[in-house]
Every structure is written in C-alpha cells, then in structure tokens.
C-alpha positions as CSV (number, residue, x, y, z in Angstrom):
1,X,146.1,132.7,61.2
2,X,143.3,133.8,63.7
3,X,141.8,130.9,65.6
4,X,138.4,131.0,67.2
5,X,139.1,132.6,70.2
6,X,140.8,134.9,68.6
7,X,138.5,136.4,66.5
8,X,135.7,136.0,69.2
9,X,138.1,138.3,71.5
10,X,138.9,141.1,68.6
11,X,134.9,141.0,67.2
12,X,133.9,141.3,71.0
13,X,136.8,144.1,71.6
14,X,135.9,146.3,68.9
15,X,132.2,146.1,69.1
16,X,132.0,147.1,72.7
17,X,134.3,150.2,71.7
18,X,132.4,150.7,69.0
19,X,135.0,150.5,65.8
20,X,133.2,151.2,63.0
21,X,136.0,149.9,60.3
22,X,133.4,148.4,57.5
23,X,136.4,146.3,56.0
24,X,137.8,144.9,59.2
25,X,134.5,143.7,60.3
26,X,134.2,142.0,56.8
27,X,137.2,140.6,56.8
28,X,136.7,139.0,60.3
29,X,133.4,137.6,59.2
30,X,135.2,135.8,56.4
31,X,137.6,134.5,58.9
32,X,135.2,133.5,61.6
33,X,132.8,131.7,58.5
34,X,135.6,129.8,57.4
35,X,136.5,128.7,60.6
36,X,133.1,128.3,62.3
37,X,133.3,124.7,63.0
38,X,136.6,125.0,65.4
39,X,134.1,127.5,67.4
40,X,133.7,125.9,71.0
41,X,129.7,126.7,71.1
42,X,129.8,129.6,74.0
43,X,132.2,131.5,71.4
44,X,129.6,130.9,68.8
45,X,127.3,133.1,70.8
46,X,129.3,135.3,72.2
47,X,131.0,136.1,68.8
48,X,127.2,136.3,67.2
49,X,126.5,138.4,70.0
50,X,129.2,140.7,69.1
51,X,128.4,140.8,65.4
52,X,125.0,141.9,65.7
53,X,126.2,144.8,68.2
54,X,128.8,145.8,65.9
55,X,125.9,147.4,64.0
56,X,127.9,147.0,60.8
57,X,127.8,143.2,59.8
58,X,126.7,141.4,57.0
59,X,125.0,137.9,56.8
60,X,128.2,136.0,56.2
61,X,129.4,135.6,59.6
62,X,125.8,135.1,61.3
63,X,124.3,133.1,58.9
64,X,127.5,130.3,59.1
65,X,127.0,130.9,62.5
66,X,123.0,129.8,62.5
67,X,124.1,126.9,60.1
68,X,126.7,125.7,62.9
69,X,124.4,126.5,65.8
70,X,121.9,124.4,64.1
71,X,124.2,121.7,63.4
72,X,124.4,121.3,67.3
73,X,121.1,122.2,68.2
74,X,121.5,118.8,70.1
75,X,124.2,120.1,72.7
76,X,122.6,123.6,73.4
77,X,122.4,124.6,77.0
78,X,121.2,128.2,77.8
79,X,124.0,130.1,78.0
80,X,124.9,130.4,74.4
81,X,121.1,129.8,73.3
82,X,120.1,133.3,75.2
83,X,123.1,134.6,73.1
84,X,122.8,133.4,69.8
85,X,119.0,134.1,70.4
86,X,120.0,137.7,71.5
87,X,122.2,138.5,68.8
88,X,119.8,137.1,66.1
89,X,117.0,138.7,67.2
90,X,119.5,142.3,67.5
91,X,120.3,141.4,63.6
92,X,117.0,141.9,62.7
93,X,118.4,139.2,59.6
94,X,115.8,138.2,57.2
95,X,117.7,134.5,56.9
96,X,115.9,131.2,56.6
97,X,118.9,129.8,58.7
98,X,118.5,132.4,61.4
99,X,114.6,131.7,61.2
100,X,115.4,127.3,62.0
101,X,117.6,127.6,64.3
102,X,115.9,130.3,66.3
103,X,112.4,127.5,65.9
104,X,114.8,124.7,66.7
105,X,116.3,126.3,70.1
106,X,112.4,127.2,71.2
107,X,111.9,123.5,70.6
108,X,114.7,122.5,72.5
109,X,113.8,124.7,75.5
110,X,110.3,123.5,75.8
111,X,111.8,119.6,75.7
112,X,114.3,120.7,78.1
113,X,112.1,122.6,80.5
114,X,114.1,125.3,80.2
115,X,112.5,128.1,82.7
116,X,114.6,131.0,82.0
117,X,117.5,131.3,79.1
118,X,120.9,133.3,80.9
119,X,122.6,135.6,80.8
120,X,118.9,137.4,82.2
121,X,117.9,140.2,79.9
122,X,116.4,138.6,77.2
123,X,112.8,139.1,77.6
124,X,111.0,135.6,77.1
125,X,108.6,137.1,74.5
126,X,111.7,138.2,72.6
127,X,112.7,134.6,72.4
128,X,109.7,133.4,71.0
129,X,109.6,135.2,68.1
C-alpha cells in the first residue's frame, strides 16, 4: 500500500505539474483519509496544501485532514499551521471542520505569540478569516 509519505510526495508531484486525472486524485484522497492518522503533521499540510492546488479535490481528503489537524491542534507550530491554513483557505471548502480548526489554530497563535505563520506568503488578514 501507499504510506503517508508516499502519497504526500505523488499528491505534491502531480499538483505542481498540474495532472488533472479526476480519478487518481480521488482515489489518493481515499487513501490519504484512511491513513490520515500515520501523517507526521508537516505532511498533513503539505499534502493539504497540495490538494487544494490540485484544483480538482473533493472534501474527503481535506476534511479528514481538518478532523486530524484538529485532533492535534495541541502540537501545532507554524510551519504546518501557515499550510494547512493556506490550503484551506485556497479550498474555499464550506466545511464545519475546516471552519474549527481554522478558529482553533487562530486561538493557538494568539496563546503562542505567534508573530508571523512560515513559510511567508500568507497574508495575516488571510489567516484570520
């Protein structure tokens, strides 16, 4: 089978040259949602990430990814919070799991004192939302 990283590395690969197979991105967001709890939390962002840029995803892999992202809401640092921030906001999902987590991490980055969420490029008002 496809491990995390795995599946992080093809979703990633294929969005950034822009593969536009409808099934293959289906079937790798059944994959990654039945595996999501092996993801090490950067891959959870960076595969979210990935998703969303696909342009062709459905809710199954990002919202099992905001469900698991919410489950560690505890252990977020920046790095995958500016990414599984990013690729929600890209989404555009109208998901009450998207909507908590994304509350939760600005919660977490106000208790934190977090100044600035990396990789830069995330606009701090698009984080708030």
């Amino acid at each position: 089978g496809l491990n995390p990283s795995t599946i992080n590395h093809i979703v990633w690969t294929f969005s950034t040259l822009q593969v536009s197979n409808v099934d293959l991105f289906r079937a790798l967001g059944l994959r990654c949602a039945d595996t999501i709890s092996s993801f090490a939390l950067a891959d959870l962002g960076y595969t979210a990430l990935a998703f969303a840029r696909s342009g062709i995803h459905d809710e199954v892999p990002l919202v099992s990814i905001a469900k698991e992202s919410l489950r560690r809401l505890g252990k977020m640092h920046p790095i995958p919070g500016s990414l599984l921030a990013r690729a929600f906001i890209e989404a555009d999902l109208e998901s009450p799991e998207v909507t908590v987590f994304l509350e939760g991490l600005a919660a977490v980055a106000r208790q934190q004192g977090w100044r600035q969420l990396s990789p830069s490029g995330l606009e701090q008002t698009d984080f708030q939302k």
